[in-house]
C-alpha positions in Angstrom: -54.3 46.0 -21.3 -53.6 47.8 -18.4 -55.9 47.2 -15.8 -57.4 44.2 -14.5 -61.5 45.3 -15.4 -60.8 44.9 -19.3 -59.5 41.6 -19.0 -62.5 40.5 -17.2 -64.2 42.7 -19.6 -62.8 40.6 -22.3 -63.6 37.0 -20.3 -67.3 37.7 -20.3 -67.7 39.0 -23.5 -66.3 35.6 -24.9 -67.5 33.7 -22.2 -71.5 35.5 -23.8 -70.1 34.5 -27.7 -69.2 31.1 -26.7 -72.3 29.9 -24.6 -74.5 31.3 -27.6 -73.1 29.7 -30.4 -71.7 26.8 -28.8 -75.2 26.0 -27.5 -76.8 26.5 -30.9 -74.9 24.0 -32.9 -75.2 21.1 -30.2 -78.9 22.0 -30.3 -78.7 21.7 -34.3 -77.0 18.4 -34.0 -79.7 17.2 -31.1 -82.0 18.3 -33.5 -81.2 16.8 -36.6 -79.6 13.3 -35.4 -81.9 10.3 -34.4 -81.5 9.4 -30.7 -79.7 6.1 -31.0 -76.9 8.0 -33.3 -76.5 11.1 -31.2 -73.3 10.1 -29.4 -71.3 9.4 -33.0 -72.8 12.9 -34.3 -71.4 14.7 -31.3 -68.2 12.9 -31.7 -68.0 13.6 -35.5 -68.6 16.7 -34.5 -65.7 17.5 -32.2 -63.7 15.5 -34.4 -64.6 17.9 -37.6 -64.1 21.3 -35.1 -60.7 19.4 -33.7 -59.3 19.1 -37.1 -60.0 22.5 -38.5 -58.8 24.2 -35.4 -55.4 22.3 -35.9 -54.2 24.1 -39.2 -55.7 27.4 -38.2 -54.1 27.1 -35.4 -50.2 26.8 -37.0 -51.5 29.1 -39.8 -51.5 31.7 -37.1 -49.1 30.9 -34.8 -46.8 30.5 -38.0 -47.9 34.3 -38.8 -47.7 35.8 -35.4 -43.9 34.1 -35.2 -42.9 35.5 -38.9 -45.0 38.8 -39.5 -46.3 39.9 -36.2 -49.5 40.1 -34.0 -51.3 43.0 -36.6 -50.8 40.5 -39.8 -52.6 37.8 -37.7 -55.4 39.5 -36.6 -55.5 41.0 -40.3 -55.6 37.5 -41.5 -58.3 36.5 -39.5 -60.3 39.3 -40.2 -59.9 38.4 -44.0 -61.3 34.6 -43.4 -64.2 36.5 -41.4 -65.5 38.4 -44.3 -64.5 35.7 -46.9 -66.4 33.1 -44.5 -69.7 35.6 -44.3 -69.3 36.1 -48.3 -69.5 32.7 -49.0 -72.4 31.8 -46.6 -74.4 35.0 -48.1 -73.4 33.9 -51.4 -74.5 30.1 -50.4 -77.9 31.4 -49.1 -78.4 33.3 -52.4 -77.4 29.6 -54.2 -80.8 27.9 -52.9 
């Protein structure tokens, strides 16, 4: 990056990606829980996204140490596609 505009560039478009997913799944969860258990379903909740950010996390930093920035974002783009492939092939299940 070489000028200042794409990195804000950059902060709004995930800033726009995180406020509409992010909002959706705690509206799911409001949704779906009785009142008097919504507290332990928000906590389960972080707790679940907590512990599989965790080993993604070292599964990329442990790339981007021993192969480089390309085979990380390679990877990632590989557990995209697999990750839409199984919820298309999930939807396609019921």
């Amino acid at each position: 990056m070489q000028t200042p505009w794409q990195i804000w560039g950059l902060f709004t478009l995930y800033g726009l990606y995180l406020g509409m997913s992010k909002g959706l799944l705690l509206a799911l969860v409001a949704n779906s829980i009785p009142a008097n258990l919504r507290g332990t379903a928000f906590g389960f909740l972080n707790l679940a996204v907590g512990l599989a950010l965790l080993p993604a996390s070292l599964l990329a930093g442990g790339l981007w140490q021993t192969l480089g920035a390309e085979a990380t974002f390679i990877a990632g783009s590989l557990f995209a596609i697999a990750s839409v492939l199984l919820l298309i092939a999930q939807k396609n299940k019921y």
